[in-house]
C-alpha positions in Angstrom: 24.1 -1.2 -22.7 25.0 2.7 -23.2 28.6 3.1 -23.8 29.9 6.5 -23.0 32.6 8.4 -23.8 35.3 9.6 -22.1 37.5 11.9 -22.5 41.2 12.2 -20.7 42.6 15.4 -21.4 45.9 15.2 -20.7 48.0 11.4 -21.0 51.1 12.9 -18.5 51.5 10.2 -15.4 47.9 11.0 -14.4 45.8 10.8 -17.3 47.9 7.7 -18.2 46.7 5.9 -15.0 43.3 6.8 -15.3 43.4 5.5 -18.6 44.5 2.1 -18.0 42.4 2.3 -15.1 39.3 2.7 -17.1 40.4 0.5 -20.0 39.2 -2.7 -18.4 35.4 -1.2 -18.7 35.9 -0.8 -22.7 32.5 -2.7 -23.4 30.8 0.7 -21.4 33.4 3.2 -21.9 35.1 4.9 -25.6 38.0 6.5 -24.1 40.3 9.1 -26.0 43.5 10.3 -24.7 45.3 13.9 -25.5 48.8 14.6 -25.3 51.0 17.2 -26.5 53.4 14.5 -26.0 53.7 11.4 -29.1 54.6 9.5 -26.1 54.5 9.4 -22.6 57.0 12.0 -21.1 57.3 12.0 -17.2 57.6 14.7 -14.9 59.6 12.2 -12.7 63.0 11.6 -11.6 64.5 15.2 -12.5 68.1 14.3 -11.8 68.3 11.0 -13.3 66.9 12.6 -17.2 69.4 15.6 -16.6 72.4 13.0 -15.3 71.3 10.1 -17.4 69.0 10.3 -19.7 69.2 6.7 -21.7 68.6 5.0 -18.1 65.6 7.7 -17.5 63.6 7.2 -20.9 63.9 3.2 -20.1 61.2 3.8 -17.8 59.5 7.3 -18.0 59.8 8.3 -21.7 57.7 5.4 -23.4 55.4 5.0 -26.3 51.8 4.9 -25.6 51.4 1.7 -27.7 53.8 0.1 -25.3 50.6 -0.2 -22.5 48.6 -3.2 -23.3 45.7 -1.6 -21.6 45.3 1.3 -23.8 45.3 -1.1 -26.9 41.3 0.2 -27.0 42.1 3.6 -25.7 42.7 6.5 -28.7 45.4 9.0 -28.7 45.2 12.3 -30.0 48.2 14.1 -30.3 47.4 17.6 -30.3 47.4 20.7 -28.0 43.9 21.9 -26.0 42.5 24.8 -27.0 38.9 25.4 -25.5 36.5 24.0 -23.6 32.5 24.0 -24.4 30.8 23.0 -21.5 27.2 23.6 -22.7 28.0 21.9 -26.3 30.5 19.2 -24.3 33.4 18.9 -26.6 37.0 20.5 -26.7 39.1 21.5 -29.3 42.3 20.4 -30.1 44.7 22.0 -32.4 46.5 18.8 -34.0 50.2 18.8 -35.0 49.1 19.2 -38.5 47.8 22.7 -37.7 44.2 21.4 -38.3 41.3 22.0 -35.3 39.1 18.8 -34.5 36.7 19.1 -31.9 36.2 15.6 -29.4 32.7 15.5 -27.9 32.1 13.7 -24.0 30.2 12.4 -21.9 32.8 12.6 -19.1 35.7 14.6 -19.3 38.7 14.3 -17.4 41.8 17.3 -16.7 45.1 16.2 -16.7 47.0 18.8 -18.5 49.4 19.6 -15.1 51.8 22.3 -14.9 54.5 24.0 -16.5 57.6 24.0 -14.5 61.6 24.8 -15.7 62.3 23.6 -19.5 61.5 19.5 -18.2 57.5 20.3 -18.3 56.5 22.2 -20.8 52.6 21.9 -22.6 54.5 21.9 -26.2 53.3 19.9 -28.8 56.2 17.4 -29.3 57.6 14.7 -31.8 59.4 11.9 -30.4 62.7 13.6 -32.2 61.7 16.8 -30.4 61.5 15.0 -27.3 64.7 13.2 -27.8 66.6 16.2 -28.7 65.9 18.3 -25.8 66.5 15.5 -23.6 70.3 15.5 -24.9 70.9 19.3 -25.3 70.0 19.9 -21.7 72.3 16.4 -20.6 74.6 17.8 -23.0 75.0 21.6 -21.6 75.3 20.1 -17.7 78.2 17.5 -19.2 80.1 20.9 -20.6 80.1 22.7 -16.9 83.0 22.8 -14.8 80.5 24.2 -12.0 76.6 23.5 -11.9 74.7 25.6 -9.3 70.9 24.1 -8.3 68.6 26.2 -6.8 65.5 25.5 -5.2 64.5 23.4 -2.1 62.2 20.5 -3.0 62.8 17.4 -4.1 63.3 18.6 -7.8 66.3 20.4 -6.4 68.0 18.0 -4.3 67.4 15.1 -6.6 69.0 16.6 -9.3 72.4 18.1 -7.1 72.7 14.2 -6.0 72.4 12.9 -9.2 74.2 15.7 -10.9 77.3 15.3 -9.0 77.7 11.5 -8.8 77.0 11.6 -12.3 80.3 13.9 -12.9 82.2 14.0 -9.7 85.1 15.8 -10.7 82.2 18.9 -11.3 81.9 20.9 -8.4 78.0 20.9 -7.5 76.0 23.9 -5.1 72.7 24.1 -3.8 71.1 27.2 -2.7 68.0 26.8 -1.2 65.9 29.7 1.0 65.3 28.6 4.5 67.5 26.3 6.9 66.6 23.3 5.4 65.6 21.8 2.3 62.6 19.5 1.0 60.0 21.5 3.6 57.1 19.9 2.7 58.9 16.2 4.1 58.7 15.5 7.5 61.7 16.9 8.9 63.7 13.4 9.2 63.6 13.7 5.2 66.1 16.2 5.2 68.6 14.8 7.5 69.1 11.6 5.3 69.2 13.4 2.2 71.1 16.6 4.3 73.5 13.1 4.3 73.5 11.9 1.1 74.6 15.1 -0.3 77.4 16.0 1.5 78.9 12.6 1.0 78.4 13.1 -2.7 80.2 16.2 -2.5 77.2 18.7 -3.1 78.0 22.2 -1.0 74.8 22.9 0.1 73.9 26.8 0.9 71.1 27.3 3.0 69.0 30.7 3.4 70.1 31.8 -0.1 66.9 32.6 -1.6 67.7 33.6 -5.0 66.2 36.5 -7.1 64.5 35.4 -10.0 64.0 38.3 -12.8 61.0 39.4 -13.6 59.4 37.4 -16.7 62.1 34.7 -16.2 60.2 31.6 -16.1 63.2 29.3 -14.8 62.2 27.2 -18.0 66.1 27.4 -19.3 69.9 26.1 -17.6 71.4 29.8 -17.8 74.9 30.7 -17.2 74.7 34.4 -15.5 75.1 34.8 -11.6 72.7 34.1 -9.5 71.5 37.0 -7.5 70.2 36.5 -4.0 68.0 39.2 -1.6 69.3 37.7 1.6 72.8 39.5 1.5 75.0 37.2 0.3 77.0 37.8 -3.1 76.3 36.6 -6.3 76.9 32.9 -7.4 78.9 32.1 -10.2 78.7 28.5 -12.3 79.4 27.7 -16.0 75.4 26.1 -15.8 72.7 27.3 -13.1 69.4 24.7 -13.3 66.4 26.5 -12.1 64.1 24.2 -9.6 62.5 26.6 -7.6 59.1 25.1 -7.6 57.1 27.9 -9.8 54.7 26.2 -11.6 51.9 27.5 -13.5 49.0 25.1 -14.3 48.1 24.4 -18.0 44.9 25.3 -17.8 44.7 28.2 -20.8 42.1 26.4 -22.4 39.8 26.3 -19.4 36.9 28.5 -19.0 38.1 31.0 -15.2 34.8 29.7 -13.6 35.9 26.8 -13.3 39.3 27.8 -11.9 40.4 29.1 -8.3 42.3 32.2 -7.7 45.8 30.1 -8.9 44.4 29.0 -12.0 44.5 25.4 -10.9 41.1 23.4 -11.7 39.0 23.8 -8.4 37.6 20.4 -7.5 35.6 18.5 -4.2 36.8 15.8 -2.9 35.5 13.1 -4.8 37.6 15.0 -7.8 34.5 16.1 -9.7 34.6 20.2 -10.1 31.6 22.1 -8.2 28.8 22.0 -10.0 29.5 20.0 -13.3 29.5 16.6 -12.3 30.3 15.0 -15.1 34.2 17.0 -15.0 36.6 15.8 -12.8 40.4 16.9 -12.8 43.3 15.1 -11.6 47.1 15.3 -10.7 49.0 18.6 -10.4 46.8 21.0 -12.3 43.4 19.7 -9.5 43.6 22.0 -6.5 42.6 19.1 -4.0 44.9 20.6 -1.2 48.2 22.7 -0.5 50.4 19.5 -2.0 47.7 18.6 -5.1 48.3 15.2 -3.7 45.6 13.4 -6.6 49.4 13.4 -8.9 50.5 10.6 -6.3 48.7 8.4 -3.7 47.1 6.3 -6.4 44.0 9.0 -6.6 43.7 7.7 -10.2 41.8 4.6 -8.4 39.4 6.9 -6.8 39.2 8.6 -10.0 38.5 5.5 -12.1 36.2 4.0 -9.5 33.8 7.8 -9.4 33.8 8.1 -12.8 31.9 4.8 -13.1 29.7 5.6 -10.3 28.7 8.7 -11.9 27.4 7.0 -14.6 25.5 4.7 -12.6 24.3 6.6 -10.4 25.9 5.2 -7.5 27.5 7.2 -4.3 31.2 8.6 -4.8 34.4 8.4 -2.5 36.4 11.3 -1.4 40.1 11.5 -2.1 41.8 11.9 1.1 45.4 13.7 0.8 48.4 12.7 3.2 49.1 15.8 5.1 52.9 15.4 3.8 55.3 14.4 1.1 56.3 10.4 1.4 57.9 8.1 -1.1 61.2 8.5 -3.0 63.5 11.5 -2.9 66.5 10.6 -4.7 65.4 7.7 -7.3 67.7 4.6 -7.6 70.8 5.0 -6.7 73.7 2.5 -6.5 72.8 1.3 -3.6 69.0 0.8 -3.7 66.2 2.9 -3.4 65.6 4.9 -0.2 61.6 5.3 0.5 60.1 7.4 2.9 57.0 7.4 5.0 54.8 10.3 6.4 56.7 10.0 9.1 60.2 10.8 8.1 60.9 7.1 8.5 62.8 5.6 5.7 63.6 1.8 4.5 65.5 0.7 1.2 65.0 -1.2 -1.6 67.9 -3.6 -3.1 69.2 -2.3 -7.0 68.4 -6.1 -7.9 64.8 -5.7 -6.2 64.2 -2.6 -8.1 65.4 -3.6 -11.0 63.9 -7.6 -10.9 60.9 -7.4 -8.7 59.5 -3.7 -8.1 59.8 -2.2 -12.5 58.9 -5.5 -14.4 56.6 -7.3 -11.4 55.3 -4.5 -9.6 55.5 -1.3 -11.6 55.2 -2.8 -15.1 52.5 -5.6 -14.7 50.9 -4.3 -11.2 50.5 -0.8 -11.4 50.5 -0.3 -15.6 48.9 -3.7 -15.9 51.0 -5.3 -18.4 53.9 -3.8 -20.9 55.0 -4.6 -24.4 59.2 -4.9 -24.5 60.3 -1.7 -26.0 
């Protein structure tokens, strides 16, 4: 039997899924993993690394050799730097300095975006990791005032957290149109509209703040935040920037094979036009408005295509939800509030979060079996 080899570039949430996803086909597939990461560092749950960071790495700051699936899956740590598509290999600038070059038969992109200082493509040690984590916790602790601002999830996760995390801070969020968290059904807001209030967060809407011009929100700043719709400057002692502007790490990628964004232009079985044997995934794959394929499990469809690729089968199309759905605020003291498409929510128990959902259904279901850290 051939055995091919795939290549994952990018072991963020995505490219982690994929991998274990592929792993159980290890007697037809040699797959390597790249991260500028030593260890898997989420995107996820904003407010909870910035409010409390020890309770956030338990679950989305882990070490790859944790997985049990990706016991035959090689990591590279190492930063992308090209792309041959007619020699099929990239090139990876390790942390030694040295350039290796990993040939494919199937290549995946993962790499995501860059957005604020908690996603950045930088080529990381675990102390590096760990170290940033605490000097960002660190400078929010110190504030007598924190200003937010930004109207997604990012945003309103992070004032909740933020401010029942240190309640005798005072805790604003600025956002630009009349409500918050847009791309939720509109019952979203309301609950959350809720939940912050009672937490004491003074929420501010139509303030759509100026951001200066080669500012990339990627720092917790202390200057007043300026605002083009007429009201007067903000002032806090810390002012975290979640305003949604993310750029796609895609640097290393040949433009062809990028849309007008710079985000990796795919179809909808995930594949990009033309080279069938690429396929991209999570938020740096322009599947639709959202780039849904970073949630909704599109790393099964992935997994599933990739194989029937190289069998020559038919492929399935991704289909993206046409809104946001799932979690807003993480855990919180009282449970975990989920959301449908529809705005309509239903919680979860702490104790069946934290007994059933992370060690049954998150741990063993979804990442299909974990070593105890």
């Amino acid at each position: 039997m051939t055995r091919y080899r795939v290549v994952i570039a990018g072991i963020g949430d995505s490219g982690l899924l994929t991998a274990i996803q592929l792993a159980k086909h290890a007697d037809r597939l040699e797959i390597v993993g790249i991260s500028v990461k030593a260890e898997l560092v989420s995107g996820q749950e904003l407010g909870l690394r910035l409010s409390r960071p020890q309770q956030w790495a338990r679950d989305y700051r882990v070490g790859f050799d944790r997985y049990r699936r990706l016991h035959d899956v090689r990591t590279v740590h190492g930063r992308l730097t090209g792309l041959d598509l007619d020699g099929r290999s990239v090139t990876v600038r390790l942390a030694d300095g040295t350039e290796t070059a990993e040939p494919y038969d199937i290549l995946v992109i993962s790499t995501g975006v860059t957005n604020g200082f908690w996603r950045q493509p930088t080529l990381q040690s675990s102390a590096e990791v760990e170290a940033d984590l605490r000097a960002a916790h660190d400078k929010l602790g110190a504030a007598s005032r924190i200003a937010v601002v930004g109207g997604g999830a990012a945003a309103a996760s992070s004032a909740l957290n933020l401010a029942t995390r240190w309640p005798d801070k005072r805790v604003d969020l600025y956002f630009p149109h009349d409500r918050a968290l847009r791309d939720h059904h509109s019952r979203v807001w309301s609950h959350v509209q809720r939940r912050l209030e009672s937490a004491g967060v003074t929420l501010h809407a139509g303030h759509r703040a100026v951001i200066p011009d080669g500012f990339a929100c990627d720092a917790i700043t202390s200057d007043p935040v300026v605002f083009n719709t007429g009201q007067p400057p903000a002032e806090a002692d810390a002012v975290l920037w979640a305003t949604g502007r993310v750029k796609p790490n895609t640097g290393w990628v040949p433009t062809e094979l990028l849309d007008d964004d710079g985000f990796v232009a795919v179809t909808p079985t995930l594949q990009l036009p033309g080279h069938p044997h690429l396929f991209a995934i999570g938020d740096v794959a322009a599947t639709d408005r959202l780039r849904s394929s970073a949630r909704n499990r599109a790393y099964v469809v992935l997994a599933a295509n990739i194989l029937a690729e190289l069998s020559g089968k038919p492929l399935k199309a991704f289909k993206a939800p046409r809104s946001r759905w799932g979690s807003v605020l993480g855990t919180q003291p009282d449970g975990l509030q989920v959301f449908a498409p529809n705005g309509r929510t239903f919680r979860e128990p702490r104790w069946f979060v934290q007994r059933v959902q992370q060690p049954l259904i998150v741990e063993r279901g979804i990442y299909k079996g974990m070593r105890r850290g």
